[in-house]
C-alpha positions in Angstrom: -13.8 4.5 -1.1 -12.2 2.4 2.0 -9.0 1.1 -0.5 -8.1 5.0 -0.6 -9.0 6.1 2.4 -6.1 3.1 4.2 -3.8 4.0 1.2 -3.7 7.4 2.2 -3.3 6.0 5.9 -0.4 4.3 5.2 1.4 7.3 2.8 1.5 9.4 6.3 3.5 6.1 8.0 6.0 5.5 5.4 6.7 9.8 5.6 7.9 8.6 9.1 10.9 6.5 7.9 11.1 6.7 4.1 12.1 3.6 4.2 9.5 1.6 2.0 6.5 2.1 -0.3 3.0 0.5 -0.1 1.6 -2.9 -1.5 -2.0 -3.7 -2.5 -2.6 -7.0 -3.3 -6.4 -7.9 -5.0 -7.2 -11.2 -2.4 -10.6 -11.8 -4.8 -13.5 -9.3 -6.6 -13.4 -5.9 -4.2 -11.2 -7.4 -1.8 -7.6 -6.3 -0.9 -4.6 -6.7 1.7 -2.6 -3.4 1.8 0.6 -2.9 3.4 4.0 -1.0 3.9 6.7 -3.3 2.2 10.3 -2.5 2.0 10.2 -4.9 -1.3 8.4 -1.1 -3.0 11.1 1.8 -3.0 9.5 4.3 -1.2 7.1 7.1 -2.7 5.7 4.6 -5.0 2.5 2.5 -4.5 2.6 -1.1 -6.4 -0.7 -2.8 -7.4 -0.5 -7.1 -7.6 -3.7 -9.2 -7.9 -4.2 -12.9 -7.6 
């Protein structure tokens, strides 16, 4: 699936600076916006829908 595939994209970034975690955000049915945020302690991977 494309949502793991970027997930696992952006695990290797945050490695670089440990400095946050990743966001996905459900923007509507089998859409999402995923991104580094330093609002998610890094290591950890938070899920919000809207």
């Amino acid at each position: 699936m494309l949502l793991d595939l970027v997930v696992e994209e952006l695990r290797h970034l945050a490695r670089q600076d440990r400095s946050c975690g990743i966001l996905v955000t459900r923007t509507a049915p089998g859409r999402f916006c995923v991104e580094l945020s330093d609002q998610v302690p890094y290591g950890l991977t938070w899920e919000t829908g809207t």
